[in-house]
NUKOLMAR-733510 format. One line per 2 residues: their letters; for each residue x, y, z of N, C-alpha, C. Coordinates in steps of 0.05 Angstrom, whole numbers, plus 32768, in hexadecimal, padded with zeros to 4 digits. Each point is the difference from the previous one (the first is absolute). Last residue first. Example, Ala and Ser with C-alpha at 12.3 -4.5 7.8 and 13.67 -1.06 7.14 Angstrom:
2
SA) 8101:7FD3:808E:8010:8018:8001:7FF1:8016:800E; 8006:7F8D:7FFF:7FEE:8018:8000:8012:8018:8000
***
This chain:
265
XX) 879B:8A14:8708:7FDA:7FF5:7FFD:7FEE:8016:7FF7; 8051:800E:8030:8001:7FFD:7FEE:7FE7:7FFC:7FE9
XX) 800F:7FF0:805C:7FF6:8017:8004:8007:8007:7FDB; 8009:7FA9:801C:7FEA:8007:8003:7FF9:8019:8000
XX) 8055:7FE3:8000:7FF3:7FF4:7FEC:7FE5:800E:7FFA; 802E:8013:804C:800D:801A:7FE6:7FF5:7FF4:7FEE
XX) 7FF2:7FCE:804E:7FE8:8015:7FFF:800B:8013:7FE7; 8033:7FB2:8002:7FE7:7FF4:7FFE:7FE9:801C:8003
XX) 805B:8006:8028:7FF5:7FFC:7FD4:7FED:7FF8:7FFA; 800D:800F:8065:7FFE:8017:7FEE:8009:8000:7FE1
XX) 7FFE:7FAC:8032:7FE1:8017:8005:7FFF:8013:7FF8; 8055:7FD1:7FFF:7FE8:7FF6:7FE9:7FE7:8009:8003
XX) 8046:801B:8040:800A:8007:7FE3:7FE6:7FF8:7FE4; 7FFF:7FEA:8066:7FF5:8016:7FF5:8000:8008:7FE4
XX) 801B:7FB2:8018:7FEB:8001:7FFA:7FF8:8018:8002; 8056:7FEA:8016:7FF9:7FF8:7FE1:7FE4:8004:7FFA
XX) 8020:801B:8056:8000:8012:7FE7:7FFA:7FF3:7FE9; 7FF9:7FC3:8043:7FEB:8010:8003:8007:8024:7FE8
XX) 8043:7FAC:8007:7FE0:7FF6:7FF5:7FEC:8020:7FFF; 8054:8007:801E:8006:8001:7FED:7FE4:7FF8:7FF4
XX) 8009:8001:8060:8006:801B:7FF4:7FF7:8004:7FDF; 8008:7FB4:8034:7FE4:7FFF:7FFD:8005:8023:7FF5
XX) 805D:7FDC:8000:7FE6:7FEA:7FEA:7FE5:800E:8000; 8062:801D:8022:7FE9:800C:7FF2:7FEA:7FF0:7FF2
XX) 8057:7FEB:8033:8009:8001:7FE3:7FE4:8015:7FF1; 7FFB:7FEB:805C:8015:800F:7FFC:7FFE:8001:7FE9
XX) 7FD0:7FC1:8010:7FEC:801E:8003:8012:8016:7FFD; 8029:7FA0:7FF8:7FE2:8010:7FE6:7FFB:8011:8005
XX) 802F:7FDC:8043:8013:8010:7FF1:7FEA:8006:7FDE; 7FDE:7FDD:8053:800B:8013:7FFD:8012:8011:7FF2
XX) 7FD4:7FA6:7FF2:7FF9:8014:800A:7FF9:8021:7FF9; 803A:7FA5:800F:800B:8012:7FE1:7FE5:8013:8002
XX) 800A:7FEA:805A:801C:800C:7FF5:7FFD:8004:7FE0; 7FC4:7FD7:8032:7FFC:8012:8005:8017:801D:7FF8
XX) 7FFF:7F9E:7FEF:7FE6:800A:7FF3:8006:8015:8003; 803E:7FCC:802C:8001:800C:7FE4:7FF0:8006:7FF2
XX) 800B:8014:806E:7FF9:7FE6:7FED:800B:8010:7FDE; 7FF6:801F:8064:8020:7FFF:7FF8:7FFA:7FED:7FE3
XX) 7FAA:7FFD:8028:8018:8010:8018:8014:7FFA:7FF4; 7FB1:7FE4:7FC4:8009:7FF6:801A:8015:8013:800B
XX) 7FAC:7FF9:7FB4:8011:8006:8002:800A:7FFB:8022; 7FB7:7FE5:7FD0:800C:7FF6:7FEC:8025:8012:8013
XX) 7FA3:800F:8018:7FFC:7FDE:8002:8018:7FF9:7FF7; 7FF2:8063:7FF2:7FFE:7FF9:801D:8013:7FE3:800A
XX) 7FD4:8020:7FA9:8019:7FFB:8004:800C:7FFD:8020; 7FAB:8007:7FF0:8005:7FE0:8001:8025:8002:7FF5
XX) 7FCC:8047:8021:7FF5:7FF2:800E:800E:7FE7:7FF1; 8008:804D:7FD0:8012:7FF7:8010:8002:7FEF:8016
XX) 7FBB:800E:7FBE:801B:7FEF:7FF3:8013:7FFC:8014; 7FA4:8000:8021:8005:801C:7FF7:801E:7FEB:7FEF
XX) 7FA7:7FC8:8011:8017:800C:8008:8007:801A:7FF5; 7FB7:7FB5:7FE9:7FFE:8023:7FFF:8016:8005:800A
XX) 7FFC:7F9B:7FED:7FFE:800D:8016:7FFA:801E:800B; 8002:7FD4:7FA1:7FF5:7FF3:8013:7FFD:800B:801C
XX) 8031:8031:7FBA:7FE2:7FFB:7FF8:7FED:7FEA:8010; 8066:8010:800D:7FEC:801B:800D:7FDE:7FFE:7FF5
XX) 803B:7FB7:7FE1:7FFF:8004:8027:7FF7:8016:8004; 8006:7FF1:7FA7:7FF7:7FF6:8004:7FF4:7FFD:8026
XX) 8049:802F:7FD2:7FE1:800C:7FFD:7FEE:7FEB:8007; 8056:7FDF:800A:7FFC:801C:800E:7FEF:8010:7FFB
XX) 800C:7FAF:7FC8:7FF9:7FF8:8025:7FFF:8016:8006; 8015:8018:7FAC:7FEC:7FED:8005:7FF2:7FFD:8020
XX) 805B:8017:7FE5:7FF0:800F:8005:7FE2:7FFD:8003; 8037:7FB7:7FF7:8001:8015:8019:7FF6:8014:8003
XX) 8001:7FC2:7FBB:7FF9:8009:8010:7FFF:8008:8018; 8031:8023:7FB2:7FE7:7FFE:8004:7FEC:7FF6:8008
XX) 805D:7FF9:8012:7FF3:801A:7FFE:7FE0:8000:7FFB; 8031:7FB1:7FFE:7FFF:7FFE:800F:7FF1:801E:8008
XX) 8010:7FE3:7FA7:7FE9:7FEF:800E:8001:8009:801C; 8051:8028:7FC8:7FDD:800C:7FFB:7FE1:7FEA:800B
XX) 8061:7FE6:800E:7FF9:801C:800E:7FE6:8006:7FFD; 8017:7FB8:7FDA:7FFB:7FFB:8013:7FFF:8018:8013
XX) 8012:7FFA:7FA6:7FEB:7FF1:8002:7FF9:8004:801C; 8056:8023:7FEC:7FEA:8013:7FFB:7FDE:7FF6:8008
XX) 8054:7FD6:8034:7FFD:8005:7FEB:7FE7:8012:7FF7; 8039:800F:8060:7FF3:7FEE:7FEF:7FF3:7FF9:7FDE
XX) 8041:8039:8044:800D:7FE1:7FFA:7FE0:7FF4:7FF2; 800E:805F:801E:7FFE:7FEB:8012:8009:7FE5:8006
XX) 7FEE:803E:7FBD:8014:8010:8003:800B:7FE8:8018; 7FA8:7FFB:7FDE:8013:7FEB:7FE8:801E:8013:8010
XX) 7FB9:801A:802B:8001:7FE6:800A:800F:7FE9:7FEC; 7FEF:8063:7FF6:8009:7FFB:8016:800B:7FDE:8009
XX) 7FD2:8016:7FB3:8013:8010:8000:800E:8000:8016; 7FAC:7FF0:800D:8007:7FEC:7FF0:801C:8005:7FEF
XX) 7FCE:8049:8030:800A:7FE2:8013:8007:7FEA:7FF3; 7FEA:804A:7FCB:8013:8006:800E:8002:7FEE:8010
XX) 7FB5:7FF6:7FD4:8021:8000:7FF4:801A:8005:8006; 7FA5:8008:802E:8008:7FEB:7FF4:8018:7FF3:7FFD
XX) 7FE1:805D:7FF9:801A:7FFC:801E:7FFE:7FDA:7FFC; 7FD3:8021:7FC1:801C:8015:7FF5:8006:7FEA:8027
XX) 7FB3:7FF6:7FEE:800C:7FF4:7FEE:8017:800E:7FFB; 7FC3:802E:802D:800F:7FE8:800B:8005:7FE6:7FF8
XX) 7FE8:8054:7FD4:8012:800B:8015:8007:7FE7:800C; 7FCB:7FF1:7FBC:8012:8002:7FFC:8009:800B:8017
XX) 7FB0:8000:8011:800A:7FE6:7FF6:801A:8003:7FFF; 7FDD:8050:8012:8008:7FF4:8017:8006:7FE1:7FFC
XX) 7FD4:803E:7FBE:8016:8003:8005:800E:7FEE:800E; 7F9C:7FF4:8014:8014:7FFF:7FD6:8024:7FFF:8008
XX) 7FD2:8014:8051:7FF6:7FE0:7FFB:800D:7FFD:7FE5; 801E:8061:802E:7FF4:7FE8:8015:8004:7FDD:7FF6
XX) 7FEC:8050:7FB8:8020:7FFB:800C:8005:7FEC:8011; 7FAB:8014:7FEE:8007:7FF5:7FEA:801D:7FFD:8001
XX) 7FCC:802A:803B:7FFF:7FE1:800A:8005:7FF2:7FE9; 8008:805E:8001:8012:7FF5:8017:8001:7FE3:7FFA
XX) 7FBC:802A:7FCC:8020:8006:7FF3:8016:7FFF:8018; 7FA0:7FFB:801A:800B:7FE2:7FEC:8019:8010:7FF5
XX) 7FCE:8032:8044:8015:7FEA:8006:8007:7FEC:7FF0; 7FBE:8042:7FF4:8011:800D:8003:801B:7FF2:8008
XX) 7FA3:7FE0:7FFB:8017:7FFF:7FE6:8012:800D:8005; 7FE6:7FC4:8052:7FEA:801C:7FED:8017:7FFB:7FE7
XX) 7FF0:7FA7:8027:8012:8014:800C:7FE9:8017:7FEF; 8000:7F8B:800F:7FF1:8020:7FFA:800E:8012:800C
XX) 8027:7F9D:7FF1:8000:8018:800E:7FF2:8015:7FF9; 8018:7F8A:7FEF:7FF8:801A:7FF7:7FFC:8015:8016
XX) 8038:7F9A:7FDE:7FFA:800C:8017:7FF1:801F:7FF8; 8004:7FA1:7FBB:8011:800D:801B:7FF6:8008:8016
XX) 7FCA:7FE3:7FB5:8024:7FFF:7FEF:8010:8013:8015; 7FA8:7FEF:8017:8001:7FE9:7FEB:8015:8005:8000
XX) 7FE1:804D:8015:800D:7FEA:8018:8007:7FE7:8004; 7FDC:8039:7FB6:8017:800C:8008:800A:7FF3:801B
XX) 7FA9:7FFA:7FE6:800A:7FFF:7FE7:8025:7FF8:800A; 7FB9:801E:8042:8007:7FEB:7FFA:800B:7FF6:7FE9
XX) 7FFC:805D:8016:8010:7FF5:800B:7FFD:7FDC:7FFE; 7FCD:8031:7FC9:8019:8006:7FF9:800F:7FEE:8018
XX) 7FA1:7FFE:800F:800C:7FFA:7FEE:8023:8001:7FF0; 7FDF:802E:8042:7FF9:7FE4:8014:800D:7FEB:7FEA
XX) 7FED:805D:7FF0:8017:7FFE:800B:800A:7FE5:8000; 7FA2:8036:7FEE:8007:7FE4:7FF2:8023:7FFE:8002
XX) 7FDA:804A:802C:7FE8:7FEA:8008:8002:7FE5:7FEB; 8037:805E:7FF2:7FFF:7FF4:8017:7FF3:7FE3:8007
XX) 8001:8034:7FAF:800C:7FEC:8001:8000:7FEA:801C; 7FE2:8068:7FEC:7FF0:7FE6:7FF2:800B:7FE1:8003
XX) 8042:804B:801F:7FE3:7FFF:8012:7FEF:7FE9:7FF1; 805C:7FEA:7FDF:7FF8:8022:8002:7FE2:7FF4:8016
XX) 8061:7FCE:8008:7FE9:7FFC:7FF3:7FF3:801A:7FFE; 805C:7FC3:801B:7FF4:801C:8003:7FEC:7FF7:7FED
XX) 8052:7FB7:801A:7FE9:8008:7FED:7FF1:8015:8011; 8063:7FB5:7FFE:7FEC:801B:8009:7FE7:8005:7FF3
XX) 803D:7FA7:800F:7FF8:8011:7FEA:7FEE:801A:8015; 8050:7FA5:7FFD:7FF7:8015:800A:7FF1:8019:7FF4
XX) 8016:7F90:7FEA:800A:801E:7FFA:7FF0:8010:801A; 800D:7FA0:7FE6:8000:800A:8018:8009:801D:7FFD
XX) 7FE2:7FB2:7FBB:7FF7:8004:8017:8002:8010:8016; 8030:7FF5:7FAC:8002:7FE3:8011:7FEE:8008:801A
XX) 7FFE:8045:7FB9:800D:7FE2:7FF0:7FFF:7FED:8015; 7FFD:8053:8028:7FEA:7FF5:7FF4:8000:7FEC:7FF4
XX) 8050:802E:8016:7FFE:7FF0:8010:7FE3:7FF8:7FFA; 8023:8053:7FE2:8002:7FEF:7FEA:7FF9:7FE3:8010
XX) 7FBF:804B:8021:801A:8006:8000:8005:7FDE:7FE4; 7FA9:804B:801B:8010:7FEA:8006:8020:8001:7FF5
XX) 7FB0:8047:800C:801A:7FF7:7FF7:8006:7FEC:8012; 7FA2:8033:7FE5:8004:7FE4:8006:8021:8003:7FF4
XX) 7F99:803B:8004:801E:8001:7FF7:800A:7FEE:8010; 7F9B:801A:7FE7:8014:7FF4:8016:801F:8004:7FEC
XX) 7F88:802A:7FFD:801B:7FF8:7FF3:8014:7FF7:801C; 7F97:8019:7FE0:800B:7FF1:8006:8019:7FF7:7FF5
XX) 7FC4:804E:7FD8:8008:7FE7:7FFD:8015:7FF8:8012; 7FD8:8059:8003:7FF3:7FEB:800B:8005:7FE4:7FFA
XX) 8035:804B:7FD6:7FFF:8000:8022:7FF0:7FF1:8008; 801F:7FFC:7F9A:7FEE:8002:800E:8001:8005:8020
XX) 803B:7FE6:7FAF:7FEC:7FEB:8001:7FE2:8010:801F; 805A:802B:7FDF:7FF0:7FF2:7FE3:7FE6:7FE9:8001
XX) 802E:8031:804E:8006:801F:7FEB:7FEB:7FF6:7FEA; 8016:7FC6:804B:7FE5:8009:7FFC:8002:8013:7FF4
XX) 804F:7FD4:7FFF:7FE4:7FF4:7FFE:7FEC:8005:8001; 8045:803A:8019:800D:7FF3:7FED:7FE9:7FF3:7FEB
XX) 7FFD:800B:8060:7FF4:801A:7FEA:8003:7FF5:7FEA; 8025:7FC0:803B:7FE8:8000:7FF4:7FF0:8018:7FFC
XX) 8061:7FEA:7FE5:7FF5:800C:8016:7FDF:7FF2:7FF8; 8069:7FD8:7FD9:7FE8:800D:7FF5:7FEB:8006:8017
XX) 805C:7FD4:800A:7FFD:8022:8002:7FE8:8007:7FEE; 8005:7F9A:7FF3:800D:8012:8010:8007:801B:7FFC
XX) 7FB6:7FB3:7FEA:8011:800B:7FF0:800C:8019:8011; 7FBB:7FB7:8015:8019:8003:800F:8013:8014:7FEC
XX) 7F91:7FFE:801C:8019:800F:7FEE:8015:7FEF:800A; 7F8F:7FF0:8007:8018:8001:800F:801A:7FFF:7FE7
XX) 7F8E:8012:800E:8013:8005:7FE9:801F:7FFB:8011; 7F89:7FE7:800A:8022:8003:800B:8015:8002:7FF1
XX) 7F91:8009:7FE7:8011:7FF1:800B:8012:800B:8003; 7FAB:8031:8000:800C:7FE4:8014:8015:7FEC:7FFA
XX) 7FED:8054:7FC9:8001:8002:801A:8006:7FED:8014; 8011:7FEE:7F97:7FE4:8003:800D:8013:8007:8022
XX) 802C:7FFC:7F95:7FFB:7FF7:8018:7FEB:800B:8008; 8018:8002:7FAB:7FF4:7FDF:8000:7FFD:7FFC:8022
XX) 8027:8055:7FCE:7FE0:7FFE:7FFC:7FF6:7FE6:800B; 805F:8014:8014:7FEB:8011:8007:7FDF:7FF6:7FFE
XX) 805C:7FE1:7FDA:7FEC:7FEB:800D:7FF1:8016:800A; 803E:8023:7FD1:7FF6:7FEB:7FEA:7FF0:7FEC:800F
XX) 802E:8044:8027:7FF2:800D:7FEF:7FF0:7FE6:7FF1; 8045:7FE4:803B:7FE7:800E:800C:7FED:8009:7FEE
XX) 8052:7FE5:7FDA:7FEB:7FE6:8008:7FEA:800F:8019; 803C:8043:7FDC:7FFA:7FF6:7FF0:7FE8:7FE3:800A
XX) 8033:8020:803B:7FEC:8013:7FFF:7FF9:7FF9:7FE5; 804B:7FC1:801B:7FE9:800A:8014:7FEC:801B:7FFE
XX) 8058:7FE2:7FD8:7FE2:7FF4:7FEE:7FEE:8008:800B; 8051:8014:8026:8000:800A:7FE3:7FEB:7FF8:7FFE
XX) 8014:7FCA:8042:7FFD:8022:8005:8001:8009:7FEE; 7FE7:7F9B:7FF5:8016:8013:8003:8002:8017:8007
XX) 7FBB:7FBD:801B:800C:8002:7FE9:8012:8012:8007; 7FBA:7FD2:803C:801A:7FF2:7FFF:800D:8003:7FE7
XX) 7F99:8011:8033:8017:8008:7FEA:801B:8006:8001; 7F97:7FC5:8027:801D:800B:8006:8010:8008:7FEA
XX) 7F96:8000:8019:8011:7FFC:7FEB:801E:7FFF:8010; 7F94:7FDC:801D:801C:8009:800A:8013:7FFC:7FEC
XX) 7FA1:7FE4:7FF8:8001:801A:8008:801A:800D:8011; 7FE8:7FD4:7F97:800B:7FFF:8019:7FF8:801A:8010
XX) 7FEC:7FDF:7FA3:7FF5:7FEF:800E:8011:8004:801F; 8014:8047:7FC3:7FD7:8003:7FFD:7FFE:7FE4:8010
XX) 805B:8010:7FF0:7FF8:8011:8016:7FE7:7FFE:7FFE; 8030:7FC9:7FBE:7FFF:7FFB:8020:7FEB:8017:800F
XX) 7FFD:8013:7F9C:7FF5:7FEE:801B:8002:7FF4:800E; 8035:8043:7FE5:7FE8:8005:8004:7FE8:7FE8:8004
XX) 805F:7FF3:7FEA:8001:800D:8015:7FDB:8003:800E; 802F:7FBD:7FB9:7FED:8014:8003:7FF8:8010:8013
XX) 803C:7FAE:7FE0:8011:8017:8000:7FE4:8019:8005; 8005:7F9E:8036:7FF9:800F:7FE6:8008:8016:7FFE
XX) 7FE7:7FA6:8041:8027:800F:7FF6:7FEC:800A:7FEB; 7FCD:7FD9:8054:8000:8001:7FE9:8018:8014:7FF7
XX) 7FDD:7FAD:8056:8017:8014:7FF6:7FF2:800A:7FDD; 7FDB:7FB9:803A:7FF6:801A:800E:8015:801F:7FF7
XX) 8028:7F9A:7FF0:7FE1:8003:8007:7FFD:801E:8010; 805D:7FE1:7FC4:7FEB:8004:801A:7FE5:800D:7FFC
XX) 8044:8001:7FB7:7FE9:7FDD:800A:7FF9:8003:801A; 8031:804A:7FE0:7FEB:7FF4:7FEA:7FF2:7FF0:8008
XX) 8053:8027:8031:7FEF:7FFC:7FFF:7FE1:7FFE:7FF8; 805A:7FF3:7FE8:8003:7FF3:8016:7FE0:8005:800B
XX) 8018:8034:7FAE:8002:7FDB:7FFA:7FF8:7FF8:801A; 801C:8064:7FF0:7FED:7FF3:8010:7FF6:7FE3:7FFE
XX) 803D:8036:7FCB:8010:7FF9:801D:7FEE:7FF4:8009; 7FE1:8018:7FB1:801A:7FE2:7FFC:8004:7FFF:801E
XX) 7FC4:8048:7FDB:7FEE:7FED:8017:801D:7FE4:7FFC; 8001:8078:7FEE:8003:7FE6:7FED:7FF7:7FE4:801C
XX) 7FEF:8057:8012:7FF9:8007:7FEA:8008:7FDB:7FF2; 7FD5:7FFF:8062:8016:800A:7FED:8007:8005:7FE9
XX) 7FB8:7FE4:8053:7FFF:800A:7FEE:801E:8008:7FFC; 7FBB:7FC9:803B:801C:7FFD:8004:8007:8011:7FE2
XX) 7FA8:7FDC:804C:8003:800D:7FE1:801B:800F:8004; 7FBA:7FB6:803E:8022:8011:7FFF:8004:800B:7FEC
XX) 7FAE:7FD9:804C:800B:7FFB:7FDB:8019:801C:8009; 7FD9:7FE2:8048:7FF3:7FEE:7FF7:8003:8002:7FE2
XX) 804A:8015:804A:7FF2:800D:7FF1:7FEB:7FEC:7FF1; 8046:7FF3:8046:7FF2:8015:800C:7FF0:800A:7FEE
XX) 8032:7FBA:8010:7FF0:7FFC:7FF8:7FEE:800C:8009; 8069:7FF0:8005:7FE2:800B:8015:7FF0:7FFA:7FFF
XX) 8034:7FF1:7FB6:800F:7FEC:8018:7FED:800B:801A; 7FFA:803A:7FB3:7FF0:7FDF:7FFE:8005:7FEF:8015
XX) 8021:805F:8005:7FE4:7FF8:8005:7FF6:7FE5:8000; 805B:800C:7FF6:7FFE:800E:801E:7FDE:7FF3:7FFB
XX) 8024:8001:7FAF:8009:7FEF:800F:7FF0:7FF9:8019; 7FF7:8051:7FD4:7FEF:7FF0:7FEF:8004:7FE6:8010
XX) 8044:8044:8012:7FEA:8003:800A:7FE1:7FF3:7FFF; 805B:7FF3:7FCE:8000:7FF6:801B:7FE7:8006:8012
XX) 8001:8024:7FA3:8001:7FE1:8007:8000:7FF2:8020; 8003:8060:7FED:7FEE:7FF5:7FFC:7FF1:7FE9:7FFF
XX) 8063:8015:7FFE:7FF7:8013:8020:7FDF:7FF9:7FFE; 8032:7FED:7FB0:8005:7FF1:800E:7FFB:8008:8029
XX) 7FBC:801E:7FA6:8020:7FF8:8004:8009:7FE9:8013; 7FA1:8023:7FD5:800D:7FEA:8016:8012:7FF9:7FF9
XX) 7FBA:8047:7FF3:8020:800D:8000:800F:7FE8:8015; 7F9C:800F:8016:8008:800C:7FE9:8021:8003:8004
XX) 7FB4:7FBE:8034:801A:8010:8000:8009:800D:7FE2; 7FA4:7FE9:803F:8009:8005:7FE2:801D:8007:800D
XX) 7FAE:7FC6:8039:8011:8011:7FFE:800E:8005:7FE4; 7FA7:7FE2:804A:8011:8002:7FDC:800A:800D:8005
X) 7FD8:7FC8:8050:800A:801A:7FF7:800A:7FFC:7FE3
***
C-alpha cells in the first residue's frame, strides 16, 4: 500500500511511526512545509520527506491529512486536481464533516474521517472513524492504519462529536482524576515521586484488567471490595461527594461546546 501523509506534525509523525514499525506501506511520502522536524525520518528505506504536497498524492493510493483546521479546505483545493476516485482520502482534522469534503473534492471521492486521541504517541490511542458510501469497501485500510497505534471503532458520523469528547477530551478527563489520586496519596504520607508512580500504575492495571478479561468494571470492583471494608467505604464516600455524577456532566458540558463550536462553523 502507498500511503501520503500531508501535514507531518506531531499527530502525523506518530502515525508515520505506527506505519513503518507495521510495515504497512511499500513506500511512505511524509510532506511538511519545512522538512528540519522530519531528520528522523530521511534515512529510512521506503520513506520520502518533501514539502510537495501534490506529489505525494500522484505516487499514493492512501492520503492521510493531518493539518490544521484552518488550513484544511485550502490544502483540499490545492490537491483536488492530483486526486483520482480510487484513492482514499482519510481526515484526522477535527470537527471538519465529510460533506465538508465532498463540498471540494467531490461525492464520489472515497473519504474517512479518523479521531484519534493524544495517547497515539505511544501506541495506544483510541480512534474512531465514519466513512461516506464510496469509502465503504476500502475501510479495511484505514482501520489497519489506525490499529498499528491502538485500538479502532467504525461508528456513523453522527457520533464522532460524542466520540471526540468520549476518546480526545476524555484523555485529559483522566488525567485530571490521575491527579487527583496522586494528591491523595502525597496527603497519605507519600512523596510526590512516589504518589505519581503508584497512580499511574494502577490505573494502568485497572484498564488493563478490563482489557484482558472483558469484565464489566463493577465485576472486578466486586474482586476489590469486602463487607464493612475500606475499599468500599472510601467508595462510597466518592459517589456521595459526586464523582461518577461529576464525570458524566463534565462530559455533557463538553459535548454541548463542542456542538456550539460546530454549530458556529
Amino acid at each position: 500500500m502507498k500511503i501520503a501523509i500531508i501535514g507531518t506534525g506531531n499527530l502525523g509523525a506518530s502515525i508515520a511511526k505506527g506505519i513503518i514499525k507495521e510495515e504497512l506501506s511499500t513506500s511512505l511520502v511524509l510532506t511538511k512545509k519545512s522538512l528540519d522536524s522530519l531528520e528522523e525520518f530521511i534515512s529510512i528505506k521506503g520513506v520520502q520527506c518533501t514539502t510537495d504536497n501534490s506529489l505525494a498524492v500522484r505516487q499514493s493510493e492512501v492520503i492521510i491529512i493531518a493539518v490544521q483546521p484552518a488550513q484544511m479546505t485550502q490544502v483540499l483545493k490545492a490537491l483536488k486536481s492530483d486526486l483520482k476516485p480510487s484513492q482514499l482520502v482519510i481526515s484526522t482534522v477535527t470537527g471538519y464533516s465529510i460533506e465538508q469534503m465532498g463540498s471540494v473534492l467531490g461525492s464520489e471521492q472515497p473519504l474517512v474521517r479518523a479521531m484519534p486521541n493524544t495517547a497515539i504517541a505511544v501506541g495506544q490511542s483510541m480512534t474512531t472513524l465514519c466513512s461516506n458510501h464510496p469509502a465503504a469497501s476500502k475501510m479495511e485500510h484505514a482501520l489497519n492504519i489506525f490499529n498499528c497505534l491502538g485500538t479502532t471503532l467504525a461508528i456513523s458520523e453522527d457520533k464522532m462529536q460524542a466520540s471526540t469528547v468520549v476518546c480526545a477530551s476524555g484523555i485529559a478527563f483522566w488525567m485530571r482524576l490521575i491527579r487527583a489520586n496522586t494528591q491523595g496519596a502525597i496527603q497519605l504520607g507519600f512523596d510526590a515521586k512516589e504518589a505519581h508512580e503508584m497512580a499511574v500504575q494502577t490505573c494502568f492495571g485497572a484498564a488493563s484488567l478490563l482489557v484482558a478479561s472483558g469484565n464489566h468494571p463493577e465485576s472486578e470492583i466486586d474482586k476489590v471490595t469486602t463487607p464493612k471494608g475500606c475499599t468500599i467505604e472510601g467508595l462510597n464516600e466518592m459517589e456521595f461527594r459526586g464523582m461518577s455524577a461529576a464525570m458524566i456532566k463534565g462530559m455533557k458540558a463538553s459535548f454541548d461546546k463542542i456542538n456550539d463550536i460546530a454549530a458556529v462553523k
